[in-house]
C-alpha positions as CSV (number, residue, x, y, z in Angstrom):
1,X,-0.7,-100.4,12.9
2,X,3.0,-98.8,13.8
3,X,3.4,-96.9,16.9
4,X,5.2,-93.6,16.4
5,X,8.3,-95.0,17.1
6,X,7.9,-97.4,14.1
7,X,7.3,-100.8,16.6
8,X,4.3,-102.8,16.1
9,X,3.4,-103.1,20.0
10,X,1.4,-100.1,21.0
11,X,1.7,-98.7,24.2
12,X,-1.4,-98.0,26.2
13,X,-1.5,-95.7,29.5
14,X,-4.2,-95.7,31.7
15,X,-5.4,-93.6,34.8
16,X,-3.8,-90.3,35.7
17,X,-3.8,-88.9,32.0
18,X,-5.2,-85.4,31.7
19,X,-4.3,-82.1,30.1
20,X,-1.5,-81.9,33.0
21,X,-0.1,-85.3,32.4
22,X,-0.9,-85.8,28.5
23,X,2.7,-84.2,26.9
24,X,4.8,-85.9,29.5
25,X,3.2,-89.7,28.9
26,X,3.3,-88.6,25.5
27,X,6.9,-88.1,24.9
28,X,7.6,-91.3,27.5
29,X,6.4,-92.9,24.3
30,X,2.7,-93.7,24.4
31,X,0.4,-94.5,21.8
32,X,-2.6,-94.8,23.7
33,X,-4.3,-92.8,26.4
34,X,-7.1,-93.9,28.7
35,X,-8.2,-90.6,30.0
36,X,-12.1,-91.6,31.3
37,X,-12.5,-89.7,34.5
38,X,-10.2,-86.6,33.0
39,X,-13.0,-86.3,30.1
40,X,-16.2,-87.5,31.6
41,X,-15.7,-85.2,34.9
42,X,-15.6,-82.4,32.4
43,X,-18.1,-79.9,32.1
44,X,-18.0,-80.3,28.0
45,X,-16.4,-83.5,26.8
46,X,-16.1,-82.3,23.2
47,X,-13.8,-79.3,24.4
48,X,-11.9,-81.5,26.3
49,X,-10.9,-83.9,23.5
50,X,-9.9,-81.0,21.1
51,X,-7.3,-79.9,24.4
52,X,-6.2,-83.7,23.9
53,X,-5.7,-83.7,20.6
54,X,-4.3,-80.3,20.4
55,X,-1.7,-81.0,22.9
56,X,-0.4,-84.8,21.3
57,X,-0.6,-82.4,17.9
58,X,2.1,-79.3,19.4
59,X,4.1,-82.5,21.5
């Protein structure tokens, strides 16, 4: 697998990503986001990951 910046080396954030923090970590160049407290201390985990993927999709 090829990160977006065409390198084979993924790179993985973890702790502080939320809806607040996703575009910003995101265009620091990361591939991978660890966001466990940010979507299990939701109220509905399935809306939250659309958010997610919504907001990597407009970034």
């Amino acid at each position: 697998m090829l990160s977006r910046r065409g390198s084979k080396t993924l790179i993985e954030v973890d702790g502080g990503i939320n809806t607040k923090t996703l575009a910003d970590v995101s265009a620091a160049g990361a591939d991978v986001f660890v966001a466990g407290s940010a979507i299990f201390g939701s109220p509905d985990y399935a809306q939250t990951i659309r958010r997610f993927r919504e907001l990597l999709a407009s970034a």
